[in-house]
C-alpha positions in Angstrom: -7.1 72.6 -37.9 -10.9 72.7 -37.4 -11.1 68.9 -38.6 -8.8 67.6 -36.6 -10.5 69.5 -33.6 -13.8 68.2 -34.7 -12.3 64.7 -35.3 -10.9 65.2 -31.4 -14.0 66.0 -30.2 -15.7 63.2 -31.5 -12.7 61.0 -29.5 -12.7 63.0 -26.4 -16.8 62.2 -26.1 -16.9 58.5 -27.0 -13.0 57.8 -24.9 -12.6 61.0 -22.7 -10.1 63.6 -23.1 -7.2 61.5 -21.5 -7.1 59.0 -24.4 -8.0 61.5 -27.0 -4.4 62.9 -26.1 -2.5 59.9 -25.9 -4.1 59.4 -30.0 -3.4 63.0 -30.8 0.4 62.5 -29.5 0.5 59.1 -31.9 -0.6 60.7 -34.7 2.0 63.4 -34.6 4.8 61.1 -35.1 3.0 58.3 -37.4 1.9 54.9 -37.1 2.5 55.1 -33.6 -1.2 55.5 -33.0 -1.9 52.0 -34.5 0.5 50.6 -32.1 -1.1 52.3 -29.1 -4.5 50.8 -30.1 -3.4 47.3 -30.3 -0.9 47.2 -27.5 -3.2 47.4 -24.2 -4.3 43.5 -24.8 -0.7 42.4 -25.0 -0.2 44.1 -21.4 -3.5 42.2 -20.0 -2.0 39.6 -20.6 1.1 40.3 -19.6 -0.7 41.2 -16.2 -2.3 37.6 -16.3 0.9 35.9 -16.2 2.2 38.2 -13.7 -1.6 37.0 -11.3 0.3 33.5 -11.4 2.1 34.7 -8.1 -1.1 33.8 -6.0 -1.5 34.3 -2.4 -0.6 31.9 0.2 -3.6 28.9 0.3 -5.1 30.3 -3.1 -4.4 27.5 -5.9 -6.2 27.9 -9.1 -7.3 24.9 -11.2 -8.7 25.3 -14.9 -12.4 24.2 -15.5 -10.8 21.4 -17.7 -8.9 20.3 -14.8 -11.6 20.5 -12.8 -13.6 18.0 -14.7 -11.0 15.4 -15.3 -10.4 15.5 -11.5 -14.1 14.8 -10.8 -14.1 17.9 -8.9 -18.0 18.6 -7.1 -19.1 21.5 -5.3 -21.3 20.9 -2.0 -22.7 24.0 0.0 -21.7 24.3 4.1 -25.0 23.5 5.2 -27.5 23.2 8.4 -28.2 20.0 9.2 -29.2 17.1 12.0 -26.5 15.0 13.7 -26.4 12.9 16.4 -25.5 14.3 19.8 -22.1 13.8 21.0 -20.4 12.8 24.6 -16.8 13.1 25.0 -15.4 10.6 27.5 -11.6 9.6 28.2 -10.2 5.6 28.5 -7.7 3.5 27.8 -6.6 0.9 25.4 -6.2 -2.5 26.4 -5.8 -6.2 24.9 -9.1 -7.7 23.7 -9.2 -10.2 26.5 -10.3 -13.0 24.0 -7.2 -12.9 21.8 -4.8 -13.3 24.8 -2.7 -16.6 25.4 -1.0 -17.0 28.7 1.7 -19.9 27.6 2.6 -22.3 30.5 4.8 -25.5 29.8 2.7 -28.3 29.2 4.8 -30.2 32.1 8.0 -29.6 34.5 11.7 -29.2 32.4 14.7 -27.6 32.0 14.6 -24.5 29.8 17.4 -25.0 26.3 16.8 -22.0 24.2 14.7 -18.8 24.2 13.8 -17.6 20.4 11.7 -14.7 21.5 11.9 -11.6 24.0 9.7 -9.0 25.0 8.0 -7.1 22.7 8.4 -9.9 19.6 6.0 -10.0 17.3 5.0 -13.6 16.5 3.8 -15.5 13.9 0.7 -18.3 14.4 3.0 -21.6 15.2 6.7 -19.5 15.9 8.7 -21.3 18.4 8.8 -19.6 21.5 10.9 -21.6 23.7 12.7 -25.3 23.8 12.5 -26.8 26.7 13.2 -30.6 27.7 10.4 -32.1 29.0 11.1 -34.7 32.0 7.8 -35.9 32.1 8.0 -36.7 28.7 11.2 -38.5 28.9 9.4 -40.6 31.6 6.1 -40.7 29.4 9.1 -42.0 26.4 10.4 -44.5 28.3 7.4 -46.1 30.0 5.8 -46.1 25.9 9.0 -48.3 24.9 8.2 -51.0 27.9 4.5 -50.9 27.0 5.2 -51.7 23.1 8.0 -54.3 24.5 5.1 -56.0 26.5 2.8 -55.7 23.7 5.3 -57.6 21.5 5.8 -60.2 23.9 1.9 -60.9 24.7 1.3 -61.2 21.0 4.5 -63.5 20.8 2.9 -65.8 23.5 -0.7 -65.1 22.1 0.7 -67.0 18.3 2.4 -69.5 20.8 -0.9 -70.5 22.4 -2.5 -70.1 19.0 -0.4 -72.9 17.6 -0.8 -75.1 20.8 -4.7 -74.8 20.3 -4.9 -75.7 16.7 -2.4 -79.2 17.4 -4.2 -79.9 20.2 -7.9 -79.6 18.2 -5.8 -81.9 15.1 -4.9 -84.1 17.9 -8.4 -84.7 19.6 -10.2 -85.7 16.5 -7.9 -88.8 16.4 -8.1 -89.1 20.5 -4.4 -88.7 21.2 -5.3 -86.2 23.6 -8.2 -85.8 26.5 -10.8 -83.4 25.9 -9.6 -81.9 29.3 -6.2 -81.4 28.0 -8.1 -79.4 24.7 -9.9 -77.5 27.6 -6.7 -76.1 29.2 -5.0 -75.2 25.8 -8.2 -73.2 25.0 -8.3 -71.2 27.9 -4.4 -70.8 28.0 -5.4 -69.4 24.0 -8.2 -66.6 25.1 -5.8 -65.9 28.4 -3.1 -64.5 25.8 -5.3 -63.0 24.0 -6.7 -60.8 27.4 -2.9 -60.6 27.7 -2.7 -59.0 24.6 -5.9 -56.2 24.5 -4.4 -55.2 28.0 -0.9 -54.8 26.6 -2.7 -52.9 23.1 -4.9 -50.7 26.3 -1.4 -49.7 28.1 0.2 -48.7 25.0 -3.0 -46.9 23.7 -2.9 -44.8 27.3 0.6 -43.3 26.9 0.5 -42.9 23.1 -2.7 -40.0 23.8 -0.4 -39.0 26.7 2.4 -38.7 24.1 -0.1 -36.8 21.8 -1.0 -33.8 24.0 2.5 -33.0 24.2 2.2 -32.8 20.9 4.1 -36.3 18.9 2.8 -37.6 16.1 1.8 -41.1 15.1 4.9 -40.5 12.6 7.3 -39.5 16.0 5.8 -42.6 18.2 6.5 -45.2 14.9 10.2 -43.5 14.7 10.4 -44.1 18.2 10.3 -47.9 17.8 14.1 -49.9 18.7 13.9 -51.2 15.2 13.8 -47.6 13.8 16.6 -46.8 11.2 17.7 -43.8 13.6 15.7 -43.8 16.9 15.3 -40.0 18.1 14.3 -41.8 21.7 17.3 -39.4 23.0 15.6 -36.4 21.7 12.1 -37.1 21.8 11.9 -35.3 24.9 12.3 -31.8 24.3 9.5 -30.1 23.8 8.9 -26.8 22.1 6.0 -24.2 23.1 4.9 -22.6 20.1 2.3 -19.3 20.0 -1.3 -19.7 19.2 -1.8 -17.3 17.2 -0.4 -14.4 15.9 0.6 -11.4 18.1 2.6 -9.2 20.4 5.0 -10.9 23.4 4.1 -8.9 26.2 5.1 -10.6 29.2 8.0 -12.5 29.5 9.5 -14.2 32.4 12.1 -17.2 31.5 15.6 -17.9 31.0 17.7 -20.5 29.3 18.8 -23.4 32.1 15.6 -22.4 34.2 13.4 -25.5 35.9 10.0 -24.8 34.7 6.5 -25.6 36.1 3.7 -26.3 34.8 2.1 -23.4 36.8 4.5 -20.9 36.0 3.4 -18.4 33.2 6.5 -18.0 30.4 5.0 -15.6 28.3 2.2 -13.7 27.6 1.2 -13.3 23.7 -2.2 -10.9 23.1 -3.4 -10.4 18.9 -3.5 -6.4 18.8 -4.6 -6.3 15.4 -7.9 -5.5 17.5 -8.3 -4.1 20.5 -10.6 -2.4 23.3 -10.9 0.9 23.9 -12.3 1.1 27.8 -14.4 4.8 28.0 -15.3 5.9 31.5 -19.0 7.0 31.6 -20.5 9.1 34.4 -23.8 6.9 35.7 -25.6 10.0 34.6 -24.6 9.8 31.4 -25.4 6.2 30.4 -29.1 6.2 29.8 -28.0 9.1 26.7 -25.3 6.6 25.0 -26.5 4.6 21.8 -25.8 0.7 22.3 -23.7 -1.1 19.7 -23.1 2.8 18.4 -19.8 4.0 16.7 -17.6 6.0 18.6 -14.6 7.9 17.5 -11.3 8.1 19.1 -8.3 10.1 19.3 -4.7 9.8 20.9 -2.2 12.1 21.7 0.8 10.1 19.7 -1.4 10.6 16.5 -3.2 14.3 16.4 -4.2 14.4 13.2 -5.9 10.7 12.7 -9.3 9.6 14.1 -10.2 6.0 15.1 -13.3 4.7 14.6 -14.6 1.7 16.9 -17.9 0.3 18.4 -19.6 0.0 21.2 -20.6 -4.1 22.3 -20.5 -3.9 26.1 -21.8 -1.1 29.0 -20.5 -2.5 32.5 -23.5 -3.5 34.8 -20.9 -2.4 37.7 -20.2 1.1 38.5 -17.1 2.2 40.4 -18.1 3.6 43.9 -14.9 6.0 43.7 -15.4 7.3 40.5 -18.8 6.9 39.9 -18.2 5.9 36.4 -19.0 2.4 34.5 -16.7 1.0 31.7 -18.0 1.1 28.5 -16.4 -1.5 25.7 -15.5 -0.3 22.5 -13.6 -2.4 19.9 -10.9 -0.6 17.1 -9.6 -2.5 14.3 -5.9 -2.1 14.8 -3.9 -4.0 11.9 -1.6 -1.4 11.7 -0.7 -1.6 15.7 -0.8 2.4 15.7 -2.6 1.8 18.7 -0.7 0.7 22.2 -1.8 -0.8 25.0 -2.6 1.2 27.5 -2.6 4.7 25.6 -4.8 7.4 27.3 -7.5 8.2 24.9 -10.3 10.6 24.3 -13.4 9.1 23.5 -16.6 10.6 21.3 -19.2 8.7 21.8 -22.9 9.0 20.0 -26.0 9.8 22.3 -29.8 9.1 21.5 -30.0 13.1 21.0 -29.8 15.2 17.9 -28.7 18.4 17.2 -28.2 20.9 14.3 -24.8 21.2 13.5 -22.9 22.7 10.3 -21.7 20.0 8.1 -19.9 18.8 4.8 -19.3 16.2 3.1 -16.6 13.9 4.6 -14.8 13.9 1.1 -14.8 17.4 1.5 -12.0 17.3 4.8 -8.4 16.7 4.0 -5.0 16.7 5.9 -2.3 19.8 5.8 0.0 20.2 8.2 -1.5 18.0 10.9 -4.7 20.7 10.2 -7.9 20.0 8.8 -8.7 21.7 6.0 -11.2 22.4 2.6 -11.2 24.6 -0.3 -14.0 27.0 -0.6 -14.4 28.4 -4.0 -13.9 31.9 -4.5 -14.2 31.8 -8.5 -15.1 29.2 -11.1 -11.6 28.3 -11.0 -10.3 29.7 -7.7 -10.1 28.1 -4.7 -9.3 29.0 -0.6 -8.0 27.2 1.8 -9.6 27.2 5.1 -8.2 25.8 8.5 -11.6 23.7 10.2 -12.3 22.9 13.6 -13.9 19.0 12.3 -16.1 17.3 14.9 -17.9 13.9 15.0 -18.7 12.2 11.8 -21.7 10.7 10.7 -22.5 8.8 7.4 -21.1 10.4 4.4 -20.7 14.0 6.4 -18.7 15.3 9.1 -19.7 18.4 11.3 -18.2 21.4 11.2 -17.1 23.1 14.6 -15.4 26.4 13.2 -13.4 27.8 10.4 -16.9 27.7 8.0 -20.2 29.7 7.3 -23.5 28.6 6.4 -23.5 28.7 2.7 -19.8 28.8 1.3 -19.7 26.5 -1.1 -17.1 23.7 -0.9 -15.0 21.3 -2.8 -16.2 17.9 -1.8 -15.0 15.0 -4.1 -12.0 16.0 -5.8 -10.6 18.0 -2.4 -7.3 15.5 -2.8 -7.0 17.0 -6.2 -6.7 20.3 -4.8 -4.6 19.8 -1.6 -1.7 17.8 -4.2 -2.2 21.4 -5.8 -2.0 23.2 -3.3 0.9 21.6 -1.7 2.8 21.5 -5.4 2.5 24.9 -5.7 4.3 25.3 -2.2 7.5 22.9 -3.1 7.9 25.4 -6.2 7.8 28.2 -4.0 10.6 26.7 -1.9 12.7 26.4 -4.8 
């Protein structure tokens, strides 16, 4: 009894007198002690797998994981950005990619093959039409090229007349005034001729800007296989160049004009964003600066455009001047005449939070990052993102100065992240 007290003892002062128990109880029934000792580590574990249920925005990515991911750590920092001044405006058409089709002369309209709103390729009909100057133009290019055959006709005529007449006077069967008149009947058909070539020449460029061919005039010839005289008239207007129809005011069996505007076609894959600027405010904005703009149809995206004109009128009502901005627009999110809110960037500088851009990504129409909470735990944090600049973007809210981020590598974490919550669903 006195050794197993002393043997107790010695537990009780290098475990405590709780444990000592729990190995005096195991030794009274035998091998059961052994299994007490080695048992705890199997229920850490068993705790580990049961810290897989992490909390809402917590995902957990292995150091391993981390590094095949490329996954770098950036501190929330302090730092100078330029200043900011947030504006409304409007999108519009860049007025340089906009077509305003007119028929080329007056007609009667055959077919339609677009509507409003169409998108069009560069050189898509737009309309058939048949062109009544054109038939005239047709006609009036047959008679001239019948004329030109008949000149040239009389011109070889003349030309054989001449050349008898100068065999003949070399044997004096003929005067030399009757060699005179031959000659000059010879260079009159040949004036006869350059006039009829000039005539023909007039109506074939008038042909040409209503677009024929040299191929379409020589098919137009009487001794054609199949003449398309009868159809040579109608005309087709075709668009200029790739874009949106967004005007449209003809039908088919209208008389057209060549004053009257058909359609309006206008390239959106780039267009301006017009920012009304307080006259106070103009001597702060940075010429041929970026800007950054947002629209209510698309909350979570930010366009980015730049500034290449500042009004030199301001508007006596509003007091404001127009300032330019263009977007690339390929995608043709943008439509014309959405309301927009503006950021531009002013000559002043300010010190703002920031992180790198790499560092912001997009969850649930939110912007978010991962701060990391352990070497392989990571938070998500709901951020208030303002204006961009270079490789970082300022940080209005939802940081601290020193929290350490996830900059490169952020996508990793948000594809976690948002795995993580599909398994939860199911």
């Amino acid at each position: 009894m006195n050794e197993s007290l002393s043997w107790s003892d010695r537990i009780r002062d290098s475990r405590g007198l709780g444990f000592a128990l729990v190995l005096a109880a195991g030794i009274a029934v035998g091998g059961v002690a052994v299994w007490l000792l080695t048992d705890p580590p199997a229920a850490e574990s068993a705790a580990e797998d049961h810290a897989g249920d992490l909390p809402a925005g917590i995902v957990e990515i292995p150091e391993a994981a981390q590094k095949n991911a490329n996954v770098e750590i950036a501190a929330v920092a302090m730092t100078r950005v330029p200043g900011t001044l947030e504006v409304t405006g409007s999108v519009t058409a860049d007025e340089s990619r906009v077509a305003h089709v007119r028929p080329l002369a007056r007609g009667v309209v055959e077919t339609v093959a677009v509507s409003l709103g169409s998108r069009v390729s560069q050189g898509q009909p737009l309309l058939t039409y048949d062109n009544i100057e054109l038939g005239q133009l047709v006609g009036e290019f047959l008679t001239e090229q019948a004329g030109l055959r008949q000149t040239q006709t009389d011109l070889e005529v003349k030309r054989t007349s001449l050349e008898r007449a100068e065999a003949l006077i070399k044997i004096e069967a003929i005067s030399q005034r009757e060699l005179d008149v031959r000659r000059a009947e010879f260079r009159n058909a040949e004036a006869a001729v350059s006039s009829a070539q000039a005539r023909v020449s007039r109506v074939e460029e008038q042909l040409h800007r209503f677009g024929l061919s040299d191929a379409d005039l020589k098919a137009l010839a009487p001794d054609a296989k199949e003449s398309p005289h009868r159809d040579a008239s109608h005309s087709t207007l075709r668009a200029p160049f790739s874009g949106v129809v967004t005007k449209f005011d003809v039908a088919a069996g209208e008389v057209v004009e060549p004053d009257k505007e058909l359609f309006t076609v206008a390239d959106i894959s780039t267009v301006w964003v017009l920012a009304d600027v307080y006259e106070k405010d103009l001597s702060k904005i940075t010429r041929d600066g970026t800007v950054s703009i947002k629209v209510d149809a698309y909350p979570d995206r930010t366009f980015t455009g730049r500034i290449t004109h500042v009004s030199d009128i301001i508007d006596p009502a509003t007091r404001t001047a127009r300032v330019r901005c263009v977007v690339e627009n390929r995608d043709g999110a943008l439509k014309l005449d959405m309301f927009a809110k503006v950021v531009l960037g002013t000559s002043e500088e300010r010190q703002a939070l920031a992180v790198p851009s790499d560092a912001v990504q997009q969850v649930d129409n939110q912007s978010v990052v991962f701060t990391r909470q352990t070497a392989t735990r990571f938070e998500r944090h709901i951020v208030q993102v303002g204006r961009r600049s270079g490789d970082l973007v300022e940080i209005l809210g939802g940081l601290e100065e020193g929290q350490m981020v996830v900059g490169k590598g952020s996508f990793y974490l948000k594809t976690a992240l948002l795995r993580e919550r599909i398994g939860d669903e199911h």
